[in-house]
C-alpha positions, 0 to 999 in steps of 0.5 A: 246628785253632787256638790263640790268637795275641794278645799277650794270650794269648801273654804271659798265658794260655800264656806263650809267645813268637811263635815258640813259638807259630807251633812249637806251630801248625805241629808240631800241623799237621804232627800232622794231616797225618800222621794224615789221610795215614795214614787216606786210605792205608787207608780212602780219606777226604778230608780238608781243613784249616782252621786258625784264628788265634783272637783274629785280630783282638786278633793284630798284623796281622803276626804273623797273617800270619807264622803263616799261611804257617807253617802253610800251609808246615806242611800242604805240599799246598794245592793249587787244586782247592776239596778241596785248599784250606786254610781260613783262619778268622779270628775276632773272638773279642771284638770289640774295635773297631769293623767297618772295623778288622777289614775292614783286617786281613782285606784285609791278610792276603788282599793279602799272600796275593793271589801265593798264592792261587791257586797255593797254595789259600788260602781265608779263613773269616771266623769272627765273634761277636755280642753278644746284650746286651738292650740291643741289642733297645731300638729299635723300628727292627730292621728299617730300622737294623739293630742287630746285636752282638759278642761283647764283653768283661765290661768295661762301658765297653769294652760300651759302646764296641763292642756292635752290630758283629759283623754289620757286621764280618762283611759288611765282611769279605766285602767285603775278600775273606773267602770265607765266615762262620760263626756261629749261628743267631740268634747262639747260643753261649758268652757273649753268642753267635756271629754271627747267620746268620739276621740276616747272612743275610737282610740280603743278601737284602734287597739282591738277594743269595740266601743260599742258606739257606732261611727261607721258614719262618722260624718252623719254624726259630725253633722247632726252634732254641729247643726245642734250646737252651730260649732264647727269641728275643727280641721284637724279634730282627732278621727273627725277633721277633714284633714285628718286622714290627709298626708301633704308631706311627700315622705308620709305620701310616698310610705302611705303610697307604699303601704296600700300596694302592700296591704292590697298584696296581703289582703288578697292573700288573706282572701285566698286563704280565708283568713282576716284582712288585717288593716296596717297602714303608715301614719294611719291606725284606723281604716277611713272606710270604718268610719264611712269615710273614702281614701280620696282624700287620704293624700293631697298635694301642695308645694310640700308634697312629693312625688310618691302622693302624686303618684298614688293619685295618679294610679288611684284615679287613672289606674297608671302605676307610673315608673320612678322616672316618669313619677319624677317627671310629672312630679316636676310638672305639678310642682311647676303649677303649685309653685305658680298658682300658690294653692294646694292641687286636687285630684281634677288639677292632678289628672288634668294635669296628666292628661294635658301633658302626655295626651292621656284620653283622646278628645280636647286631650288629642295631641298633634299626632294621634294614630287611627289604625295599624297593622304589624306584620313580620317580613324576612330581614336582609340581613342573612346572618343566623343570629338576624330574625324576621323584621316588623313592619308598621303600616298605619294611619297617623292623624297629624293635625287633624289630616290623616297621613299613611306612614310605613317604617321597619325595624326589629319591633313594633315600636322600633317600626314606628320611630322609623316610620316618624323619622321617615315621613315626619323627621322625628328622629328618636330612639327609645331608652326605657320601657315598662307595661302592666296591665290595667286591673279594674272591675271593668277590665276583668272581661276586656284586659287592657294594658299600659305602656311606659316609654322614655324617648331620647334623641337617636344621635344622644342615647344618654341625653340629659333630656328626655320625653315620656309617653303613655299609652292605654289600649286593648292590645299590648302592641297598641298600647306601645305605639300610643305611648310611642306618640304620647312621647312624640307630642311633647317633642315635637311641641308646636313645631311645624312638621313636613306636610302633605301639599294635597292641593298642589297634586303630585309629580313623579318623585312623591313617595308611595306613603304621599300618594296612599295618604291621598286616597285615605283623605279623599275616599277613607281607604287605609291600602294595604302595603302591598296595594300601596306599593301596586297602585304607586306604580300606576301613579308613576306611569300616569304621571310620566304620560301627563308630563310628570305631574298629576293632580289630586282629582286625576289620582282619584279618579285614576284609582277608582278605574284602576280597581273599579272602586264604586264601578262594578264590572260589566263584565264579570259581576255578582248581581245578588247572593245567598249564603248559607251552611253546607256539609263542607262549611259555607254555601253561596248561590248567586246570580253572575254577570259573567260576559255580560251574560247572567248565570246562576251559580252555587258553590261550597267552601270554608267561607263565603270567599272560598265558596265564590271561588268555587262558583267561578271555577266552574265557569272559567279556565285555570284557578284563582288564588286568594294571596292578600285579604284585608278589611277595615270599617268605612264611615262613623255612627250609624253610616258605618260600613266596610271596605275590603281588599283583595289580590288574587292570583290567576294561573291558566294555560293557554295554548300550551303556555302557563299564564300566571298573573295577580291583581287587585280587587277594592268594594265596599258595602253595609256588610262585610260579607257582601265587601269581601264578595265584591272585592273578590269580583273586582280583583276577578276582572282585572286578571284576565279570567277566561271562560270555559268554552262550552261543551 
């Protein structure tokens, strides 16, 4: 039960005196009594009280205090038990000053209860309103200098004086002894609204104080709430608003950035040490995740935003933790987009953004220049000093505009090795100024570790150039990795500018380089040569070019591979019709029907693998020794026609007539399995060196 109590309402509204307002309190209090007696009587219900002051805090602090033990007196049965005692609502029904005003008025009353409290059952309730004026919601800082209202009078200085404070009065007034707090659900009611419970609420518990009213799926609430009353919360309501735990400003970005990759380090450590993870964050005192909501939209970028927020999008959704250059670098990029669209930027513009720039992905992503596969082998350095190690060589596959080109460059590095391959096929003449890698942590990743690659490019001729090109690379193996960010680098160079090509359809003369001609065969048949079958099969390429007048077309250089090692020919001569392998004491058994001078011999060997087993079974038909000097493979085809292409040099050692003949050659094959390949390639390479049959016994 209530009835206003303020000199304003006591002269004005109902033009009653001080005791005609306490008679009308107590004689309705006494109405109750009988009324809720009766019903317990015949239907057993309890019942409590509550009487409420309203305009408590408009009423003079004695008076209020008069008409309490008035009431109090009136009701008669207040007892301790928490049923039997009498609820004391005090509302601000206008707030009219500030907090502190109200937290006196509420310690007055409770200290001239205090003897009674206990004896009699007072409870205070403290009923607060809160203003919901747009004004309130101007301030990006909801969360750090939590802004709350009142509801307040029309008057617009009287708005301007005491607008923000019925949160801070209520929690003044628990602090002076109030027991509980009504209000709203974000600060829901008549006029500009009741206390905001959500806001109230989660205010303590940022202090370590449970509120005991779940919002661990704030936006469940958020949604019954306004479907109920058709208001919308307001953006940048406190805890509730889209925005509110969104930083725009590049300084809060760059320190809520810094503040997750400190928090993840203490976490972790918590973990190890069964200890409580602790959330501490810039400019965010609750955690989003409490409240069901995500981190996604913790940092959004605009014109105003800085380079850390981009950056921690960037690590966030794409798992890069860029280095401060190249965060400067993209920074630049986004802002440039900013600045021309006029909108703020979301994560898909962001990544896009990343990945169309620097060639990030591979698909619609796919720069100019995309590598396909490589080798990186050591070689010795001519330079013979003591202090000058072995060299790396690349040997690769590179797809430049969408045609595949053999590339080969050296240097002291796999990544050096590959700027010298550019500037020799392709002239790119760069060098490398910064390098950075880490390795990308994700759930994924934890069985099948990968890593990323960093690199600033300069130009060769100007290492402290003002201008400069970054790449990225993500790959399994941290040779890779550098040399995809090598080309990531290289795509932004180059641009749309032509580079030299491969006249395919002219054919070749004398002078085409070795790299020219082993592209060729990659075009045509799908085969990456081996550095040394290059070289080899080059100077066959020279010597047919030389008889046909220095020239021979792309067909003839074709064919002219497939007869030189019998790539889809097998030998009449000597030749593995069929095969079965498996284990033996020594390691691999393989038995198989031989074409060995167009005769058919079956043989069986045992060796530390299938290669080595069909060696043994040859040397039991042949004179001298084979060697295995170079073994490669590498998958032939795409989808379900995939298949492997093996190469093989042996060496060939056998004396004839008294005389040691040493020669070598090179065998090519494919098939479905890779196995078989290698078996083949073997045989190929086998009739092309001059085997000689043992003479039979």
């Amino acid at each position: 039960m209530y009835n206003a109590t303020s000199p304003l309402f006591r002269n004005v509204v109902f033009k009653n005196s001080k005791e005609e307002t306490i008679q009308l309190a107590t004689s309705h209090t006494e109405l109750v009594r009988r009324l809720t007696e009766e019903c317990t009587e015949k239907h057993g219900t309890v019942f409590r009280y509550e009487y409420s002051p309203e305009t408590f805090s408009q009423t003079e602090p004695a008076f209020a205090v008069e008409i309490c033990d008035a009431v109090k007196g009136a009701w008669g049965k207040a007892g301790t038990d928490t049923l039997d005692r009498i609820i004391f609502n005090l509302p601000a029904t206008v707030e009219i000053a500030p907090p502190n005003h109200f937290a006196d008025m509420v310690c007055a009353l409770l200290h001239c209860h205090t003897p009674h409290v206990n004896s009699d059952g007072c409870r205070l309730n403290i009923s607060m309103l809160i203003y919901q004026s747009e004004r309130r919601f101007s301030s990006a800082y909801t969360l750090t200098m939590i802004e709350v209202g009142t509801r307040a009078p029309f008057c617009d200085h009287i708005l301007t004086l005491h607008t923000g404070t019925g949160i801070a009065a209520a929690e003044l007034g628990v602090l002076a002894g109030g027991d509980r707090i009504e209000g709203c659900l974000f600060g829901n009611g008549e006029r500009t609204g009741n206390v905001d419970l959500v806001n109230l609420a989660l205010n303590y518990y940022t202090q370590g104080i449970h509120p005991n009213v779940d919002f661990s799926d704030i936006q469940h609430v958020i949604d019954v709430v306004t479907q109920c009353n058709d208001l919308p919360v307001h953006p940048r309501h406190p805890y509730a608003g889209e925005l509110v735990f969104t930083a725009f400003s590049g300084s809060h970005q760059d320190a809520i950035k810094k503040g997750f990759e400190d928090q993840a380090k203490r976490h972790a450590l918590a973990r190890s040490q069964g200890e409580s993870e602790i959330w501490d964050m810039p400019y965010l005192p609750i955690d989003p995740a409490d409240l069901g909501q995500t981190y996604e939209a913790v940092i959004r970028v605009n014109s105003q935003s800085g380079k850390g927020g981009i950056a921690y999008l960037v690590k966030t959704n794409l798992h890069l933790d860029l280095p401060r250059k190249m965060q400067i670098a993209f920074y630049q990029v986004i802002q440039s987009i900013s600045d021309r669209e006029a909108r703020e930027m979301t994560v898909d513009d962001i990544t896009t953004a990343f990945r169309s720039t620097y060639r990030f992905g591979g698909g619609k992503y796919e720069g100019r220049l995309a590598l396909r596969s490589f080798k990186i082998s050591s070689a010795p350095n001519p330079d013979t000093s003591d202090e000058a190690g072995d060299i790396r060589q690349f040997d690769g596959t590179v797809s430049v505009d969408g045609v595949g080109r053999v590339i080969r460059g050296d240097g002291n590095g796999p990544i050096s090795a590959l700027l010298n391959a550019l500037r020799t096929h392709l002239d790119v003449d760069l060098a490398l100024r910064e390098y950075t890698e880490h390795s990308i942590d994700t759930e994924a990743d934890l069985q099948n570790s990968r890593a990323a690659s960093y690199i600033e490019l300069v130009p060769a001729n100007d290492r402290k150039s003002a201008r400069s090109w970054w790449g990225v690379g993500v790959d399994h193996d941290i040779a890779g990795s550098g040399l995809r960010a090598v080309l990531s680098a290289v795509n932004s160079y180059i641009g749309d500018r032509p580079l030299p090509e491969l006249k395919l359809s002219v054919g070749f003369n004398a002078r085409s380089g070795q790299s020219d001609v082993a592209s060729a065969i990659l075009n045509s048949l799908g085969l990456e040569l081996p550095r040394r079958l290059q070289a080899a099969f080059f100077e066959v390429v020279q010597r047919a070019a030389a008889s046909l007048g220095g020239e021979i077309t792309y067909d003839a250089l074709c064919a002219l591979f497939k007869e030189t090692y019998g790539y889809d020919s097998p030998s009449e001569r000597l030749s593995l019709k069929s095969f079965e392998l498996g284990r033996a004491e020594g390691g691999t058994r393989l038995e198989g029907e031989f074409i060995l001078e167009s005769k058919v011999q079956r043989l069986s060997g045992v060796g530390n693998g299938p290669l080595s087993a069909l060696l043994a079974c040859l040397h039991k038909s042949i004179d001298g020794s084979l060697l295995i000097r170079e073994y490669s493979e590498h998958a032939l085809g795409q989808g379900t026609e995939v298949g492997a292409v093996s190469y093989v040099e042996l060496v060939y050692e056998v004396t004839e007539n008294g005389q040691t003949r040493k020669t070598s050659g090179w065998g090519v094959a494919s098939d479905t399995d890779i196995a078989a390949s290698g078996l083949h390639a073997v045989m190929s390479a086998s009739s092309r060196v001059g085997v000689v049959r043992k003479t039979p016994a």
